[in-house]
C-alpha positions as CSV (number, residue, x, y, z in Angstrom):
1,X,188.0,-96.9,176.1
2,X,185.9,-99.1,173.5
3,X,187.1,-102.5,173.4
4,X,187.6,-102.3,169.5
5,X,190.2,-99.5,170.2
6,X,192.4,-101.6,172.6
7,X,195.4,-103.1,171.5
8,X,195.1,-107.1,171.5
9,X,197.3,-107.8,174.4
10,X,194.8,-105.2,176.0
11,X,192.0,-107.4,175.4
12,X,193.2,-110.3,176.5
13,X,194.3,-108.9,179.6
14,X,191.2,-107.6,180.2
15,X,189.2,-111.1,179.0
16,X,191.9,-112.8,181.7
17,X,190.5,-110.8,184.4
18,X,187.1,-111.6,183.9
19,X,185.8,-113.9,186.5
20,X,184.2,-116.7,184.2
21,X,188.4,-116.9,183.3
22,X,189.8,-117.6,186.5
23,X,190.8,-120.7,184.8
24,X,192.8,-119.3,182.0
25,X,193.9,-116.7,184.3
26,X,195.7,-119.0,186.1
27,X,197.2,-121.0,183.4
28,X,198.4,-117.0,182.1
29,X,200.0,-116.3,185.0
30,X,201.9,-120.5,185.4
31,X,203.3,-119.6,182.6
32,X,204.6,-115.9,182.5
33,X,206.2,-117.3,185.5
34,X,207.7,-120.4,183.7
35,X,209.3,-117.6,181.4
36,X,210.6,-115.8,183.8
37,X,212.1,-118.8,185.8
38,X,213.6,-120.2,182.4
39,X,214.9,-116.5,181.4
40,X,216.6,-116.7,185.0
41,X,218.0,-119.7,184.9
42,X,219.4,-119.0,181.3
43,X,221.1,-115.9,182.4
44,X,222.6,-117.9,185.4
45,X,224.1,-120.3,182.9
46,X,225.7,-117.6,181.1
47,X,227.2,-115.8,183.8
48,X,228.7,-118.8,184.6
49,X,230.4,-119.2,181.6
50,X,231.5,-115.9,181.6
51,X,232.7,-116.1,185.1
52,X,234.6,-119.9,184.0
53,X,236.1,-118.0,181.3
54,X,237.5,-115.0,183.6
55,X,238.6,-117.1,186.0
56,X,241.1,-118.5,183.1
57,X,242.8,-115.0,184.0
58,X,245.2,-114.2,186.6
59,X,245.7,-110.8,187.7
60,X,248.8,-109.0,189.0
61,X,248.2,-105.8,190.5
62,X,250.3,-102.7,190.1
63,X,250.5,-101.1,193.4
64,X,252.7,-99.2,195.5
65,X,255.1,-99.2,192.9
66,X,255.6,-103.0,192.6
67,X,254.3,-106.1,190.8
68,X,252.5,-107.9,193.2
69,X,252.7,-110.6,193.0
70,X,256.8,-110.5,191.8
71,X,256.7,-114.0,190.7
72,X,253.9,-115.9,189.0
73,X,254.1,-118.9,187.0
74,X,251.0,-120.0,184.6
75,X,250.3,-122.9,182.3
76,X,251.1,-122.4,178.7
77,X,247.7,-120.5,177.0
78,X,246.8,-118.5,180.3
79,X,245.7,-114.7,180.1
80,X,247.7,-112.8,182.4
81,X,246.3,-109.5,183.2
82,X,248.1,-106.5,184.6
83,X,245.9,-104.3,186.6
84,X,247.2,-100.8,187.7
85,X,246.2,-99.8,191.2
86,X,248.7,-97.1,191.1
87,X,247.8,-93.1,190.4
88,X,250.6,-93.2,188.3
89,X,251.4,-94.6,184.5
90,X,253.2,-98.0,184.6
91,X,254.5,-100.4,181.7
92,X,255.0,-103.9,181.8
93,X,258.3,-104.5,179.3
94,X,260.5,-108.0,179.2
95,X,261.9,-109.1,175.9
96,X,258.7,-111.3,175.0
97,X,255.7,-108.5,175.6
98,X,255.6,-104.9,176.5
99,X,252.2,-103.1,177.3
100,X,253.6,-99.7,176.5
101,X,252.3,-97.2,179.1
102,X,249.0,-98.5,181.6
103,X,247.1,-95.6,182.8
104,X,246.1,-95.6,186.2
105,X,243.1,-97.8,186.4
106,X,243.5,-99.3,183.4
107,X,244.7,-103.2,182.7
108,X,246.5,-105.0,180.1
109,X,246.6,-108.6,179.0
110,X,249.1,-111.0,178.1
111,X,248.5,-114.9,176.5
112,X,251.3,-116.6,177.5
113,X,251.6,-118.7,175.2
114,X,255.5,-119.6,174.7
115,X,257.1,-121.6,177.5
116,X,260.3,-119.5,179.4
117,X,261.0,-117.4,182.1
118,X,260.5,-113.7,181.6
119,X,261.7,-111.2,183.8
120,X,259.9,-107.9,183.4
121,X,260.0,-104.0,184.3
122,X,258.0,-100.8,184.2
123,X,260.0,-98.7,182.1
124,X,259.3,-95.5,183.7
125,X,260.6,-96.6,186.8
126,X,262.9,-99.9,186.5
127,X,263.1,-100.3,189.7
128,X,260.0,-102.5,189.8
129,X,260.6,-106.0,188.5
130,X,259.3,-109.0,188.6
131,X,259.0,-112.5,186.8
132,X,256.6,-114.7,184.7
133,X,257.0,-118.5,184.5
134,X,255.7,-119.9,181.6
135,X,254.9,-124.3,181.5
């Protein structure tokens, strides 16, 4: 392939590997890696956040038909999710909040934010109850 016909990158490439660049070769390849090193550390800092953020949540699960666990209590502001382990549709109703129906593994979230006690059901079968404890 004729130089002239080589995209530019191409040609710089191929100038890097030229042995009279060794030089600029290795200043080329300090600092791809210094792009690649900030790009990782970046992406580090972001998961982070993301996982500071989730950890905000607190998860009940929805298995063997019960709430588990049957009493939680949260700070005023907290996400409370409601995770449903079951193979079976499940609702999560008290007077405050009601998720209507949760598939089976599906979730649904609540942001508590008005202090009080709430006792909850599943509507489909009220035999599962349980209670959130809002400060």
């Amino acid at each position: 392939m004729r130089s002239s016909c080589r995209p530019h990158w191409a040609r710089a490439v191929a100038e890097l590997a030229h042995p009279r660049n060794q030089d600029a070769a290795r200043v080329f390849r300090c600092a791809l890696l210094i792009l690649l090193a900030a790009t990782f550390v970046a992406r580090s800092a972001e998961t982070d956040q993301r996982s500071i953020r989730d950890a905000a949540s607190t998860v009940i699960a929805i298995e063997n038909m019960r709430f588990v666990p049957a009493e939680l209590t949260v700070k005023r502001g907290s996400r409370v999710v409601w995770s449903n382990k079951d193979l079976v549709p499940h609702t999560v109703t008290s007077n405050a909040f009601d998720s209507h129906s949760i598939q089976a593994n599906a979730s649904w979230s609540y942001v508590a934010n008005e202090p009080g006690d709430y006792t909850y059901v599943c509507a489909f079968h009220p035999t599962m109850k349980a209670r959130l404890i809002v400060q």
